[in-house]
C-alpha positions in Angstrom: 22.1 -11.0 12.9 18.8 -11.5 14.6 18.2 -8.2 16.2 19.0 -6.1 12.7 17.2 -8.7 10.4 13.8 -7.7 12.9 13.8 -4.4 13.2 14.8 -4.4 9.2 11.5 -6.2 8.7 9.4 -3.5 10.8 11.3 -1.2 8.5 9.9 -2.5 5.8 6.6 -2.9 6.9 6.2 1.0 8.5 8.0 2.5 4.8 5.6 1.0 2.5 2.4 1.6 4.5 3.8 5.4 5.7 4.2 5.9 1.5 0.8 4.1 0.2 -1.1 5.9 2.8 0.9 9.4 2.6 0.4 9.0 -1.4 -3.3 8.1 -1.3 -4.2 11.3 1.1 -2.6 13.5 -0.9 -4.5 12.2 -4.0 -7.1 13.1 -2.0 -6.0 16.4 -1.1 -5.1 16.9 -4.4 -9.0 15.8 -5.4 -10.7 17.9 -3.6 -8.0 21.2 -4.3 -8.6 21.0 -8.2 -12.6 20.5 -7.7 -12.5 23.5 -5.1 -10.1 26.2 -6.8 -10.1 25.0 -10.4 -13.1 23.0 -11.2 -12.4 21.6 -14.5 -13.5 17.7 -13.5 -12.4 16.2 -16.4 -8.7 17.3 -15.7 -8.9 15.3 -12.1 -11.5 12.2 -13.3 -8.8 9.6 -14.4 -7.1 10.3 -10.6 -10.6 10.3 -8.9 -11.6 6.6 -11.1 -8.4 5.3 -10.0 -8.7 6.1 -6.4 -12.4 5.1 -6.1 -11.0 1.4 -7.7 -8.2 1.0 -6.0 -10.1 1.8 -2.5 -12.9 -0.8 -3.5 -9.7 -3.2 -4.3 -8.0 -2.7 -1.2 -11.3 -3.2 0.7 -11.8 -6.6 -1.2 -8.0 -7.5 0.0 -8.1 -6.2 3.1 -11.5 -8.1 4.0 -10.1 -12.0 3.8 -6.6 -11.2 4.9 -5.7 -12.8 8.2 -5.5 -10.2 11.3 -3.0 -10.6 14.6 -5.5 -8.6 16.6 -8.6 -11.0 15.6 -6.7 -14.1 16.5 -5.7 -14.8 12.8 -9.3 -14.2 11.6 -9.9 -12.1 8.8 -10.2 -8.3 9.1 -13.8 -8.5 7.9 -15.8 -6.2 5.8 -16.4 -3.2 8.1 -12.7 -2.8 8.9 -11.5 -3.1 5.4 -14.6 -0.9 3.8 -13.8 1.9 6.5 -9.8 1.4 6.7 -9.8 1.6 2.8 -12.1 4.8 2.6 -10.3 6.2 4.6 -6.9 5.7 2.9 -5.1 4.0 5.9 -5.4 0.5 5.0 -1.8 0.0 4.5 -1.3 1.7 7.9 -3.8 -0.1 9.7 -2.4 -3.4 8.2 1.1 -2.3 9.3 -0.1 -1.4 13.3 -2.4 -4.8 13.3 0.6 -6.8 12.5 3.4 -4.8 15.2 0.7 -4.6 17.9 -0.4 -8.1 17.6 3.1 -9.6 18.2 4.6 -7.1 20.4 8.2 -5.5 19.1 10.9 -7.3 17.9 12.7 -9.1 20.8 16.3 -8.0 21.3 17.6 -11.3 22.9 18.5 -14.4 21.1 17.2 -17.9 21.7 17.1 -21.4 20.5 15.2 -22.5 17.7 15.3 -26.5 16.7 14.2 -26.8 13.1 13.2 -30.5 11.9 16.1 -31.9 11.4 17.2 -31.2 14.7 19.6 -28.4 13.9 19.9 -25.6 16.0 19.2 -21.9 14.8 20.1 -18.3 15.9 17.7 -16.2 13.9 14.8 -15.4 15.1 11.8 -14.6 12.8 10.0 -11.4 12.8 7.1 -10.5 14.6 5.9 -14.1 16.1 2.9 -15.2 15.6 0.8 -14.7 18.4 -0.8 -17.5 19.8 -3.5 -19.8 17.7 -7.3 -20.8 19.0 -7.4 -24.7 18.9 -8.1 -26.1 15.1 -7.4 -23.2 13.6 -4.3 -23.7 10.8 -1.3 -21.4 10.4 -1.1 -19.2 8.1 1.5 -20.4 4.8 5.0 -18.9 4.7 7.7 -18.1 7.1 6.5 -15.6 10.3 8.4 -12.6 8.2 6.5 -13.3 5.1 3.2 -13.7 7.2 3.8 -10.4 8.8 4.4 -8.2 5.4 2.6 -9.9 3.4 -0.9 -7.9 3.6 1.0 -4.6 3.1 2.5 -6.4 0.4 -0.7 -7.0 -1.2 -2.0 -3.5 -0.9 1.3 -2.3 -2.5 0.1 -4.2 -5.2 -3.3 -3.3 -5.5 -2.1 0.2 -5.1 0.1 0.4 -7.9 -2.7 1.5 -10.5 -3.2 4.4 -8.7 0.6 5.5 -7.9 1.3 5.9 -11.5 -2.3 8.0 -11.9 -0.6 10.1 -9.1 2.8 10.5 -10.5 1.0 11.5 -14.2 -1.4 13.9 -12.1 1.2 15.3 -10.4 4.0 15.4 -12.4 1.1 17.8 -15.2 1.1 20.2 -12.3 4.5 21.1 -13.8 5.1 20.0 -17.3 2.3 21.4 -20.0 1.0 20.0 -22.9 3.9 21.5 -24.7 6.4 20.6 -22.8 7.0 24.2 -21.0 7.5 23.9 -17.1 5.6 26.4 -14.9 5.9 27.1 -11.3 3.8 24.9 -9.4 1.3 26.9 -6.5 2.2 24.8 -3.8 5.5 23.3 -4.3 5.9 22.1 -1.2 2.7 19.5 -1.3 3.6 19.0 -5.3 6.8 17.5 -4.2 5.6 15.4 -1.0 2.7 13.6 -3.7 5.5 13.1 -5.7 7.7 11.7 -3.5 5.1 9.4 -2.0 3.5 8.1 -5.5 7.8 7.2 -7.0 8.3 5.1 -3.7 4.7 4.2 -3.8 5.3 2.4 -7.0 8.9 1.2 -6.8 7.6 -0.9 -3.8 4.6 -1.8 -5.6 6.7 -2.7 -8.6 9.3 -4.6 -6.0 6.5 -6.1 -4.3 5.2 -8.1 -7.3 8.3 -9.6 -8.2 8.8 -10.9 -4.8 5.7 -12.1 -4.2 5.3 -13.7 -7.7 9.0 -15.1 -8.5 10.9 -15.0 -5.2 10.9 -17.7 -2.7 9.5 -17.3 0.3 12.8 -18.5 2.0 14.5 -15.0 0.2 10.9 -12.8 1.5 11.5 -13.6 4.7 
């Protein structure tokens, strides 16, 4: 089913960067609380390390990745240094890639592979068109168009298990008693972005390592 494989694929694409970026503000949030109301740094530094690495990580990947809106160019360093300080990378990556192709289409059209068979499914997101000279990028169109968020998944997997520690301390002591968090209401977002933060981090690198493309896509 072409239609449902598409919008699946944009599914996946607007899920993990909506988590990794919802997960990565909080941390900040969550930063700047502790320093303002409780002020005990060394409680919050292994959180703060980990975001200042991971943002200097996803700046490095987010620099050379390919970008639909630049014609397949890279993103270049002042979009990835101030996507990545600002902790939407993985959202910015997600709206180059939608934007630059248009929507999923909702019809369904021919597609002649090399052996001259004919094919119904239509890939995700198709690649806008290429200058003259300039190579394709490798992989399918669906694998193309997730995998930068793929690779800030990745990169931000250090920092969703700093998150889930962090936040999960907010309600467990040292001794194993559980205490009433202040704000339960932004304790329980963080922790819901930093478990799905990691399980598609987690997910992520096995696909992207062991699976073949032709299962990615």
């Amino acid at each position: 089913m072409a239609i449902q494989q598409s919008w699946k694929r944009v599914l996946g694409l607007f899920s993990r960067a909506f988590f990794l970026t919802a997960q990565r503000l909080l941390d900040v949030i969550a930063i700047y609380l502790h320093l303002e109301y409780i002020g005990e740094a060394w409680e919050i530094l292994p959180l703060a390390l980990g975001l200042a690495s991971t943002t200097a990580l996803m700046a490095v990947t987010m620099r050379a990745h390919w970008s639909g809106l630049r014609h397949h160019r890279p993103h270049g360093t002042p979009t990835a240094v101030f996507t990545s300080v600002l902790q939407i990378a993985p959202l910015w990556e997600m709206l180059d890639k939608v934007c630059s192709s248009g929507q999923p289409r909702l019809g369904r059209h021919r597609i002649i592979s090399g052996d001259g068979a004919e094919s119904a499914e239509e890939p995700l997101l198709p690649l806008t068109a290429r200058p003259p000279g300039s190579s394709p990028p490798k992989g399918s169109p669906g694998e193309n168009a997730m995998r930068g968020v793929r690779k800030l998944s990745i990169a931000n997997v250090p920092q969703a298990v700093l998150s889930l520690w962090f936040h999960i301390g907010k309600l467990i002591t040292s001794s194993g008693a559980l205490v009433t968090p202040q704000h339960p209401w932004r304790l329980s977002c963080a922790f819901l972005a930093g478990f799905f933060s990691l399980s598609f981090g987690i997910a992520d690198f096995v696909l992207y390592i062991w699976v073949d493309d032709a299962f990615v896509r």
